[in-house]
Backbone as CSV, one residue per row, in Angstrom:
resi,resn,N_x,N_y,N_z,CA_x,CA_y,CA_z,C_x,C_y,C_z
1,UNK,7.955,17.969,-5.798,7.065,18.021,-4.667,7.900,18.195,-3.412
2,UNK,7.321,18.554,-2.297,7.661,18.879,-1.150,7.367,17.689,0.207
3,UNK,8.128,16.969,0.575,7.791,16.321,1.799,8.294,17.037,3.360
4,UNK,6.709,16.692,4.214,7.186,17.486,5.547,7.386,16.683,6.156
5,UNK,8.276,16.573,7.037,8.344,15.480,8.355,8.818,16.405,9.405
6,UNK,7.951,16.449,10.306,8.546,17.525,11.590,8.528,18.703,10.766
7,UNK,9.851,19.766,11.700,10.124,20.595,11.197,10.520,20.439,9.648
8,UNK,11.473,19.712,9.157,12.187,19.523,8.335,11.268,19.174,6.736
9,UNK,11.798,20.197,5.853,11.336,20.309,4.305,11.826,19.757,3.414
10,UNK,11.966,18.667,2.660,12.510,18.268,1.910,12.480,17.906,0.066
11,UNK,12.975,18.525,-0.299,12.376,18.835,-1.771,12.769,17.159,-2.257
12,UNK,11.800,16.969,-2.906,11.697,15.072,-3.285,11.105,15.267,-4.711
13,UNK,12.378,15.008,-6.048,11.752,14.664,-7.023,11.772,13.021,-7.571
14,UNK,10.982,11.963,-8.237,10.382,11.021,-7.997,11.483,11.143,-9.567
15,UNK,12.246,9.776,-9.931,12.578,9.706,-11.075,12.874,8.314,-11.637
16,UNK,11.777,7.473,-11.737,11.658,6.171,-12.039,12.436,4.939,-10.791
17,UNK,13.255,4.492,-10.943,14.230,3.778,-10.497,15.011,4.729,-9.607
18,UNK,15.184,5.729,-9.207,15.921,6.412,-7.706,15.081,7.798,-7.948
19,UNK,15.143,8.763,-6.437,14.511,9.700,-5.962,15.570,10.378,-5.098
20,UNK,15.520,11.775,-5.576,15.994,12.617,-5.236,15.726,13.517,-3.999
21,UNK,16.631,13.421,-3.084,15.872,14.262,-1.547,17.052,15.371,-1.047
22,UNK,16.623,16.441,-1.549,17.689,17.480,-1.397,18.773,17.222,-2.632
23,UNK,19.933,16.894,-2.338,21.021,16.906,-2.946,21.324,15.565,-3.183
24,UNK,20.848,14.488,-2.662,21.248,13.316,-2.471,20.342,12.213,-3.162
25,UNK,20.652,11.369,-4.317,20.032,10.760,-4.645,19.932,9.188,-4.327
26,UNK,18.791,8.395,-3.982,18.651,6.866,-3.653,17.789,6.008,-4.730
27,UNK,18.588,4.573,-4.366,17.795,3.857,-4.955,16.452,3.188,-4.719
28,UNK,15.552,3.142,-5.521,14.734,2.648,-4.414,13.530,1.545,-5.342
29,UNK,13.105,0.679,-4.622,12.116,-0.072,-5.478,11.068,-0.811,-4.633
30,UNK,10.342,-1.043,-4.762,8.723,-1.109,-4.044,7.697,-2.631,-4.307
31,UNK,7.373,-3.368,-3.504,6.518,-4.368,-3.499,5.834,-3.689,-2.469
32,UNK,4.272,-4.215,-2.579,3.584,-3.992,-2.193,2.412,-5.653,-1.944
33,UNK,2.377,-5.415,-0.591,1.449,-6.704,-0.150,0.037,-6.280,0.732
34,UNK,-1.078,-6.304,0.402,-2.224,-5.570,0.964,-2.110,-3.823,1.128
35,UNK,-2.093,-3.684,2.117,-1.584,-1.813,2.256,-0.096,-1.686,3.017
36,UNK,0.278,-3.230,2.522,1.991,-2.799,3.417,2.515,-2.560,2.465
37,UNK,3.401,-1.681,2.691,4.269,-1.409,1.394,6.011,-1.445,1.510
38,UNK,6.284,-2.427,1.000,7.922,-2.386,1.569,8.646,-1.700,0.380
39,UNK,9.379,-0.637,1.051,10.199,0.205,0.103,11.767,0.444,0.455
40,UNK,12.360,-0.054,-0.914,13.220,-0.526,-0.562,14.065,0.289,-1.191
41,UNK,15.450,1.148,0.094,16.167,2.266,-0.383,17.265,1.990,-0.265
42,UNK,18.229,1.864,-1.614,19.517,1.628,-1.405,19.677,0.042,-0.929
43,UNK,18.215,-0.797,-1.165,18.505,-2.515,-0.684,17.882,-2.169,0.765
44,UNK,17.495,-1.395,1.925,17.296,-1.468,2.866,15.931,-1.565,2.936
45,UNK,15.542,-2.494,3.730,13.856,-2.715,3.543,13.250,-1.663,4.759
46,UNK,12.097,-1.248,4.649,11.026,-0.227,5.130,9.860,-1.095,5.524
47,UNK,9.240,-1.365,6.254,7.945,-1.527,6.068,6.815,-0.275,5.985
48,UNK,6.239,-0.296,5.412,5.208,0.955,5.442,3.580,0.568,5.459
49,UNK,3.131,1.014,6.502,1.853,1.005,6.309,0.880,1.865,5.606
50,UNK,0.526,1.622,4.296,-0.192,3.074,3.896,-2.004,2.909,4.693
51,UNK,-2.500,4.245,4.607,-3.797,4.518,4.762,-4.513,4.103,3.792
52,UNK,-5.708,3.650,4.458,-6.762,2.816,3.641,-7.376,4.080,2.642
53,UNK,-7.066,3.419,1.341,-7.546,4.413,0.238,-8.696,4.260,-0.553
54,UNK,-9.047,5.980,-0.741,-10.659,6.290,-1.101,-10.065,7.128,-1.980
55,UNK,-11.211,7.020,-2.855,-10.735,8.196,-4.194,-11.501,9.122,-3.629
56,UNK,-10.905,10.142,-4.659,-11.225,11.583,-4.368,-10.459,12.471,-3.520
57,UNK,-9.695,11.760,-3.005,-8.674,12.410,-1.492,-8.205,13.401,-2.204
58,UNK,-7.599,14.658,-1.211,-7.034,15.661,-1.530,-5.223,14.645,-2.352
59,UNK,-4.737,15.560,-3.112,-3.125,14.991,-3.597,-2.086,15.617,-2.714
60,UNK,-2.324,16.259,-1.387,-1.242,16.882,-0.736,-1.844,17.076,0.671
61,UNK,-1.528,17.285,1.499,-1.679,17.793,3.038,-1.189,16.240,4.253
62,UNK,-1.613,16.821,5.322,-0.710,15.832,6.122,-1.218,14.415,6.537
63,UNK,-0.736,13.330,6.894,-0.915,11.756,7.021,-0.092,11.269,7.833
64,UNK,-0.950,10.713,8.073,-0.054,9.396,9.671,0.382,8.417,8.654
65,UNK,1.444,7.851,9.210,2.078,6.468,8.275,2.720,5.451,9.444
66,UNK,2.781,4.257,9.104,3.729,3.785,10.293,4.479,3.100,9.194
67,UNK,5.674,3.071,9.723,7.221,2.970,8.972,7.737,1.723,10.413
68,UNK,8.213,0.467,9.590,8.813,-0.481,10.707,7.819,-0.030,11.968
69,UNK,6.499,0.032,12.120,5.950,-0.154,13.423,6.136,1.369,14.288
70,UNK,6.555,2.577,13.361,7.001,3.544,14.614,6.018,4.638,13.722
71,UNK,5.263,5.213,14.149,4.517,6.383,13.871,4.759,7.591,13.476
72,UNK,5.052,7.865,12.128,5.320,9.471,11.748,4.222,10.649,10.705
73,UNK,4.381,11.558,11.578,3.296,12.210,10.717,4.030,12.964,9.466
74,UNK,3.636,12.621,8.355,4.188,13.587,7.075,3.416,14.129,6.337
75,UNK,3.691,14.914,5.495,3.130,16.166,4.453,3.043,16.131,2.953
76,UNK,2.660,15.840,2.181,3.268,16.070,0.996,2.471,17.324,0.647
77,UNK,3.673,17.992,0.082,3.315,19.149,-0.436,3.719,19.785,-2.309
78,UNK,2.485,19.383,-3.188,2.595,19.743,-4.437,2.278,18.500,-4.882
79,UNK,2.169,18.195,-6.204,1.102,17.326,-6.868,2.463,16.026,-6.632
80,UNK,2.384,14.844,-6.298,3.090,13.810,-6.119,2.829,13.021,-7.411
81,UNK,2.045,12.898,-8.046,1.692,12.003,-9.070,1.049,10.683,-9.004
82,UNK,0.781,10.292,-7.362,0.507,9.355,-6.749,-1.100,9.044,-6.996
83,UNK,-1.596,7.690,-6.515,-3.081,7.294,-6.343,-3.744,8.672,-5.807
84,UNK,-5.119,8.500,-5.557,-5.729,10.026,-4.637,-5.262,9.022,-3.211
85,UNK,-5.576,10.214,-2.374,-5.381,9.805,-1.050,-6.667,10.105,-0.158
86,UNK,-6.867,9.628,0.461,-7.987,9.383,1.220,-8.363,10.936,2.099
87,UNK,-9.585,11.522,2.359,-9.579,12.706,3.220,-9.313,12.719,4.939
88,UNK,-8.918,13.900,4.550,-7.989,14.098,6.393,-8.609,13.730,7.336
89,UNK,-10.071,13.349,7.630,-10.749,12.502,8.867,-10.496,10.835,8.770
90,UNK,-10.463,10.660,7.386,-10.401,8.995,7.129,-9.221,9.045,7.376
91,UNK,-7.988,9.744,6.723,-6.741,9.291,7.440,-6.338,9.042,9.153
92,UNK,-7.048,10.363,9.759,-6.724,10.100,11.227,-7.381,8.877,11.382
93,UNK,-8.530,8.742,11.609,-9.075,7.528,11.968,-8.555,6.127,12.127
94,UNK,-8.149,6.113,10.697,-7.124,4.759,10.072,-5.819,4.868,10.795
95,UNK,-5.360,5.724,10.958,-3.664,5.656,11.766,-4.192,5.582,12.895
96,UNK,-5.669,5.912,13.574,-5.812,5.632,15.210,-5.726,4.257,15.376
97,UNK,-6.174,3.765,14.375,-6.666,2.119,14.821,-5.592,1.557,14.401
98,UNK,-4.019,1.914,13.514,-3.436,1.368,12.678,-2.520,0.425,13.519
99,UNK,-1.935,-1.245,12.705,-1.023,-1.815,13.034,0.352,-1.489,12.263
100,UNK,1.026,-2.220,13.266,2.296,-2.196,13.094,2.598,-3.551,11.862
101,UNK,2.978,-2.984,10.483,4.352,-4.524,10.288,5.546,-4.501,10.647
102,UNK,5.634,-5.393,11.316,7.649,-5.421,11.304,7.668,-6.459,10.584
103,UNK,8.744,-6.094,9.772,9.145,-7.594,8.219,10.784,-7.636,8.653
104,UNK,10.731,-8.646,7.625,12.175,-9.373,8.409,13.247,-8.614,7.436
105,UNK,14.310,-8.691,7.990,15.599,-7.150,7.246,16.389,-8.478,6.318
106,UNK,16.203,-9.598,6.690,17.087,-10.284,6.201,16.808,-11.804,5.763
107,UNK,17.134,-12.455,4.773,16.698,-14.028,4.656,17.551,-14.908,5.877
108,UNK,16.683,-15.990,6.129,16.980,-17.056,7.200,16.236,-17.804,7.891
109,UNK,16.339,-18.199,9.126,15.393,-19.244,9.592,15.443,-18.762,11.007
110,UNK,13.479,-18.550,11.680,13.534,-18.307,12.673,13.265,-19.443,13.958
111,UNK,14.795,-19.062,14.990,14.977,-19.956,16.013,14.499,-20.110,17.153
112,UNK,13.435,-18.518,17.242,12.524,-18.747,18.486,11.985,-17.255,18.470
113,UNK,10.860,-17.630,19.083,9.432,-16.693,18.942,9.610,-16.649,20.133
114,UNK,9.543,-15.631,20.898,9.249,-15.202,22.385,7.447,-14.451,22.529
115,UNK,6.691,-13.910,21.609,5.523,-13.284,21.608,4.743,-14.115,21.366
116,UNK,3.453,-13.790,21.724,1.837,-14.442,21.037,0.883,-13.503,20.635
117,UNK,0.515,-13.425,20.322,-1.087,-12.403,19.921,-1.537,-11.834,21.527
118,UNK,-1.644,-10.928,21.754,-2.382,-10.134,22.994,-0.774,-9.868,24.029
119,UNK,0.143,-10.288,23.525,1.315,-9.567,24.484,1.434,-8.160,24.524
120,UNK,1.929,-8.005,25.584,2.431,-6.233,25.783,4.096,-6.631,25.469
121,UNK,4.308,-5.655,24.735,5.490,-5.531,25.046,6.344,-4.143,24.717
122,UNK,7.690,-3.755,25.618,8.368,-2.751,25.589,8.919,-2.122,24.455
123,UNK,9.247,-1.213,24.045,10.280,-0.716,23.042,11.313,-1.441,23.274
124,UNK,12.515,-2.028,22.176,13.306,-2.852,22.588,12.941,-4.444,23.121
125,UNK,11.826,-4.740,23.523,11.836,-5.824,23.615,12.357,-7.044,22.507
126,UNK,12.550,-8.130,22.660,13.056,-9.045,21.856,11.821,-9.908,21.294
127,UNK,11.148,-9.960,20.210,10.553,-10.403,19.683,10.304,-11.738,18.933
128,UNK,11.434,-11.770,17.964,12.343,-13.003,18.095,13.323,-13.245,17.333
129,UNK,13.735,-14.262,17.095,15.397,-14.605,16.861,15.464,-14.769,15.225
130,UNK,16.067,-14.158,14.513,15.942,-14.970,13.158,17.751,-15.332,12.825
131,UNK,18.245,-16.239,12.250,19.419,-16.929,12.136,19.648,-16.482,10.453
132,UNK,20.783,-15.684,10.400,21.044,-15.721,9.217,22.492,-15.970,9.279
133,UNK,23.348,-16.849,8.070,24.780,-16.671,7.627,25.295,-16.856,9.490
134,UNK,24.900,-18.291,9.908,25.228,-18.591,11.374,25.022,-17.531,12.606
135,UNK,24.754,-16.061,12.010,24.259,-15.346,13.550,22.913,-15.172,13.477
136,UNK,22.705,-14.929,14.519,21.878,-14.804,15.456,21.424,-13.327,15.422
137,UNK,20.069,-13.288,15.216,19.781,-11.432,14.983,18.552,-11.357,15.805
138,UNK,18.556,-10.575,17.166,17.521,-10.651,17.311,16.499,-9.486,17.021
139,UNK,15.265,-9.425,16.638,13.915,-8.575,16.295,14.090,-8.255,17.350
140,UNK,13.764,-6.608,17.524,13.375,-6.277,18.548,12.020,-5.235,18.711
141,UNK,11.129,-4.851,19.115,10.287,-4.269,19.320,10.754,-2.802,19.320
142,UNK,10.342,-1.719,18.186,10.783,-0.689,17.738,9.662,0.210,18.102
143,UNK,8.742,-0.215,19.058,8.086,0.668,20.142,7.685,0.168,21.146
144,UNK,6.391,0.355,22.103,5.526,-0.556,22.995,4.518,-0.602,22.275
145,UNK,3.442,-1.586,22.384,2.696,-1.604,22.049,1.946,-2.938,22.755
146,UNK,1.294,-4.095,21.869,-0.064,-4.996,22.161,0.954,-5.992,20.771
147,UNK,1.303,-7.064,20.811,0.956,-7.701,19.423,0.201,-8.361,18.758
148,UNK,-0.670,-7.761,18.174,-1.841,-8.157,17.283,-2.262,-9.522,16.135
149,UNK,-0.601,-9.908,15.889,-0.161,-11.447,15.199,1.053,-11.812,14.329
150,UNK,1.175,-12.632,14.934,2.501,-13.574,14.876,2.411,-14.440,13.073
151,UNK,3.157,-14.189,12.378,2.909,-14.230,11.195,4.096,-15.649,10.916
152,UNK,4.858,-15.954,11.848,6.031,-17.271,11.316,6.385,-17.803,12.982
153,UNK,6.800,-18.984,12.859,6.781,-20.358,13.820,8.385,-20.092,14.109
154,UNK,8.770,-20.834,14.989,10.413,-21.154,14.977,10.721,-22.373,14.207
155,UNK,11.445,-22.020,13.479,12.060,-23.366,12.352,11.815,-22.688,11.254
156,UNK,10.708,-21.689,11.062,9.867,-21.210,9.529,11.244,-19.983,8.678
157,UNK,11.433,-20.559,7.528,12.152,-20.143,6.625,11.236,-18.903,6.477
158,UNK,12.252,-17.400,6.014,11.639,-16.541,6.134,12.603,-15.674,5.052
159,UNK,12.397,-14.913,4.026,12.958,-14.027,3.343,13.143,-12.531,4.235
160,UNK,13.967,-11.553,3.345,13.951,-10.115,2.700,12.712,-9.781,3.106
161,UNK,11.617,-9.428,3.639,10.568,-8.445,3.236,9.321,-9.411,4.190
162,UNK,9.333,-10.278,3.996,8.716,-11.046,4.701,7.601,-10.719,5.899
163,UNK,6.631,-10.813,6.233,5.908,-10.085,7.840,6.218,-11.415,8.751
164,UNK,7.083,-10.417,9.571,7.337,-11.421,11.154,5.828,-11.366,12.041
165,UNK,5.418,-9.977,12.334,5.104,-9.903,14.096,3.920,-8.339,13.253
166,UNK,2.801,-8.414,13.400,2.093,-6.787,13.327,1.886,-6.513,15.025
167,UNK,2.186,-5.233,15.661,2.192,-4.631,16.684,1.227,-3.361,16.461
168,UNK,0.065,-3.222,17.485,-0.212,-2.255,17.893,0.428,-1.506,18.633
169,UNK,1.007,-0.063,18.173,1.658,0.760,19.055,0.525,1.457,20.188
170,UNK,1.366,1.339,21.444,0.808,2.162,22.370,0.630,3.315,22.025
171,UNK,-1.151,3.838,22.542,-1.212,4.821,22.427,-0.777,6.057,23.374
């Protein structure tokens, strides 16, 4: 199959346990919690938001996704082997209204929450602190947006994959 992102074409064959993109092959493995989907390449966590799914959807043409909270439109092009996917009005719709997950990159304990539900905040903003292996890492806001809810406390033990913070991106 064919994935579009932007300009750029990328031939993607799907082969159990790693996936092939061009010339270069990754590892990759997948939990899935409601329609978030954390996919995990080479150990690096993703958050992904998929579109709310309806059978019958076409198996190819283009979709909004949000990836870590940042908005990309992609393509698949040729039979993926995947669930159906929902039709091209239900997808826009769903990515208009869609939130952000940001999940945590790493296990540890978080030392302070700077957000609440109904904040604005910047691209880059600091979101909050999570403590792993004695440093200090701070979340940062990987667009602008509204934050929609605060998913862990300061003190709250937090894994790998975990949902910190869902953000509405500015439209």
């Amino acid at each position: 199959m064919k994935l579009v992102i932007g300009d750029q074409e990328f031939d993607v064959l799907p082969g159990g346990e790693t996936i092939t993109v061009g010339d270069e092959s990754f590892a990759v493995r997948l939990t899935r919690r409601g329609n978030i989907l954390t996919v995990y390449v080479n150990e690096k966590p993703f958050a992904v938001q998929l579109p709310e799914a309806t059978s019958g959807g076409p198996e190819e043409g283009p979709v909004m996704l949000l990836v870590d909270a940042k908005e990309y439109q992609v393509e698949l092009k040729g039979k993926g082997g995947g669930r159906p996917r929902p039709k091209t009005a239900a997808r826009r719709a769903k990515a208009a209204g869609a939130q952000g997950a940001i999940v945590s990159q790493m296990t540890g304990r978080v030392i302070k929450v700077n957000v609440k539900p109904g904040d604005n905040v910047n691209e880059g903003d600091v979101l909050l602190v999570v403590e792993a292996m004695k440093m200090e890492n701070e979340i940062a806001a990987p667009t602008a947006g509204v934050v929609k809810e605060v998913s862990v406390a300061a003190g709250a033990r937090v894994s790998e994959g975990d949902m910190l913070v869902v953000l509405e991106p500015a439209s």
